[in-house]
Every structure is written in C-alpha cells, then in structure tokens.
SERO-4910 file (N, C-alpha, C, O; in steps of 0.05 Angstrom, whole numbers):
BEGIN
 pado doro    nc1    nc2    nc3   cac1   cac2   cac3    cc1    cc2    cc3    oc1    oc2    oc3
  Unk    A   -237    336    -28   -216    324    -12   -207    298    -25   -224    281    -29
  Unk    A   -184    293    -31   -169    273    -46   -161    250    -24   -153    257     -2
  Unk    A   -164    224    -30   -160    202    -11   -143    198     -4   -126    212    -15
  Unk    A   -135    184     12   -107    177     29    -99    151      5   -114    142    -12
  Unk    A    -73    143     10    -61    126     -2    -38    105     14    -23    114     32
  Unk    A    -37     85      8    -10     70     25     13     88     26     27     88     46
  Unk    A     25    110     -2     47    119      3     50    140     20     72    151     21
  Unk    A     31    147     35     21    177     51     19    158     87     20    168    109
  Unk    A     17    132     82     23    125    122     46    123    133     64    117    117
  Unk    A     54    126    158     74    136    172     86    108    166     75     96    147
  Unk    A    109     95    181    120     77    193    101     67    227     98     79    248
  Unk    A     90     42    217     83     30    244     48     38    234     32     19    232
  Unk    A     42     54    230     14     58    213      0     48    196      3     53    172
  Unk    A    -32     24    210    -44     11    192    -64     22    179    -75     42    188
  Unk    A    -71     11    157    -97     17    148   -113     -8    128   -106    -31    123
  Unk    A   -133      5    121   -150    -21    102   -151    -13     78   -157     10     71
  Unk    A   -145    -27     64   -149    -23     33   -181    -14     18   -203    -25     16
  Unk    A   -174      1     14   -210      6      9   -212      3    -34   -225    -14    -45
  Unk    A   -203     15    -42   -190     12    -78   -169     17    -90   -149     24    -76
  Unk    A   -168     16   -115   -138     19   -131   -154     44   -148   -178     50   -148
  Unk    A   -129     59   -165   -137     82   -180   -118     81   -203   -104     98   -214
  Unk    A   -119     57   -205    -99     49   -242    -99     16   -241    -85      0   -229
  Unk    A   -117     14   -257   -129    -10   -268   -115    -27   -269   -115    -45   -253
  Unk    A    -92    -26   -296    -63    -39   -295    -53    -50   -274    -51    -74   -277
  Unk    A    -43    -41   -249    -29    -31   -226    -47    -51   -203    -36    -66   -186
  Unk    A    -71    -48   -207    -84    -64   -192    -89    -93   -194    -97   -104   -174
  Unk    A    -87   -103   -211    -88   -125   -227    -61   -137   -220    -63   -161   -215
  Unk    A    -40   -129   -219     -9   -145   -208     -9   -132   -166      9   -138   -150
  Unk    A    -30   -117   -159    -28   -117   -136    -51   -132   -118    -49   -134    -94
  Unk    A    -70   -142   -133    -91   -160   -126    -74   -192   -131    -80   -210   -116
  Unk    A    -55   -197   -152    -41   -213   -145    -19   -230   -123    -13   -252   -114
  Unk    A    -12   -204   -121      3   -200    -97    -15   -195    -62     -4   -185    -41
  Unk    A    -34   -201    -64    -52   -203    -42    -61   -172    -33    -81   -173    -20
  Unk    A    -54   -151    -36    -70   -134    -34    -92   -122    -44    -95   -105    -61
  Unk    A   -114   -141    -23   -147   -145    -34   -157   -125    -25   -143   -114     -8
  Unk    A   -184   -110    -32   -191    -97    -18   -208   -106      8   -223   -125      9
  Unk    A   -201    -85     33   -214    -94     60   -193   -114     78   -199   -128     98
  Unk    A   -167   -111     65   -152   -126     76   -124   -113     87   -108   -102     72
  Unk    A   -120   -116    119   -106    -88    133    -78    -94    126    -68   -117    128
  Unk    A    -65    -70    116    -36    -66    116    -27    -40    130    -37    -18    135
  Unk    A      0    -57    134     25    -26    150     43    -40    140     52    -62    132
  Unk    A     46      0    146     71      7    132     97     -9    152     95     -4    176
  Unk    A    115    -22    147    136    -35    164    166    -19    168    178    -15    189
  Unk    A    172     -9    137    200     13    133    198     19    113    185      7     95
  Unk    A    213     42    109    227     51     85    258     60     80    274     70     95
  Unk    A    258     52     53    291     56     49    302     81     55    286     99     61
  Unk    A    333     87     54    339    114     73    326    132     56    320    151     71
  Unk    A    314    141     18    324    160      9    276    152     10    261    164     -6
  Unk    A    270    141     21    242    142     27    232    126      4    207    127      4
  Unk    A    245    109    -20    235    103    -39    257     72    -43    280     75    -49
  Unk    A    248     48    -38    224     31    -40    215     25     -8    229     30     12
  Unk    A    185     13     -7    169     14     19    170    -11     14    173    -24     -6
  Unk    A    165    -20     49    162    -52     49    135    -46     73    131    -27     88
  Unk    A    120    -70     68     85    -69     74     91    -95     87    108   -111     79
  Unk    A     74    -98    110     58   -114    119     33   -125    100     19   -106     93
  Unk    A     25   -147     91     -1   -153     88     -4   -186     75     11   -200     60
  Unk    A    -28   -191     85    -30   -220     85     -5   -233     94      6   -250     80
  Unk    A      6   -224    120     19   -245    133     48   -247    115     62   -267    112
  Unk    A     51   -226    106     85   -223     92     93   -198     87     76   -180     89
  Unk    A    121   -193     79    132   -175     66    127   -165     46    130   -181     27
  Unk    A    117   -141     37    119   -132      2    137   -116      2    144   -107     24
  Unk    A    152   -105    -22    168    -82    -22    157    -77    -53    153    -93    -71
  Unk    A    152    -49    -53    137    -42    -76    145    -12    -70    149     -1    -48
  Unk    A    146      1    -99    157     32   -100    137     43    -90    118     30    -82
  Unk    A    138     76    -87    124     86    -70    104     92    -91     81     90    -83
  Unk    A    107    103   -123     93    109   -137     69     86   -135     46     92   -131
  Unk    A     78     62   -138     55     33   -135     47     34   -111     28     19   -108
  Unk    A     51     47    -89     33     49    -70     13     74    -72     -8     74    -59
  Unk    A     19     94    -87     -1    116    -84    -30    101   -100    -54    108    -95
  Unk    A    -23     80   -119    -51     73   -131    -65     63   -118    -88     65   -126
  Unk    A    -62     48    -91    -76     38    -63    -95     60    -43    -86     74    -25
  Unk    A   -111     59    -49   -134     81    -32   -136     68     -4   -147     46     -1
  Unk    A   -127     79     11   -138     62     46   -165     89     60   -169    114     59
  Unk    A   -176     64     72   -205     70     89   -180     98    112   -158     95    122
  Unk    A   -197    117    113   -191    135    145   -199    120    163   -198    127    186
***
C-alpha cells in the first residue's frame, strides 16, 4: 500500500506531515516550513486543479501539485 500525499487531500482536508520522498524537494520545502509533524490543509486549488495553495505554519503556500506528491502525510 503506497502512502498518501498532500496532492491526494480534498479541499478543507488536514493532515500531518509525516516525510518527503525526493531529497532535493525536501530541502526547499523544509525551508519553506513544511516540517515534519506539522499539520497542513489543503485551502484551494486552481480551476484546471494545478497550482495548490496549503495552509501551514500560519500562512499561505502555493506549490505545484507535483511538489506536493513528495510530502507523505500521517492517515
């Protein structure tokens, strides 16, 4: 069974960051405050479903959906 990911939660749907699965990728998203153990939701997405804007640490992100599948969230 393959893990859930930020780009796989609904709208209005939180979850916890549990790891990243591209090293690179993680390294400019640990910059950007998505630590692990630290809850994000999903807030919207654009009409054509591609770029997402996130809740986390108390702001806005907007990050493509591909940069969200490298985000593993806790069930």
């Amino acid at each position: 069974m393959s893990k859930r990911s930020v780009a796989d939660l609904k709208i209005g749907e939180r979850a916890i960051i549990e790891s990243f699965n591209n090293q690179l990728m993680s390294l400019k998203l640990l910059e950007m405050g998505c630590l692990p153990g630290a809850e994000i939701c999903l807030h919207s997405k654009a009409p054509l479903g591609d770029p997402i804007c996130l809740n986390v640490a108390g702001y806005c992100l907007a990050m493509r959906k591909s940069e969200a599948a490298t985000i593993l969230i806790e069930k």
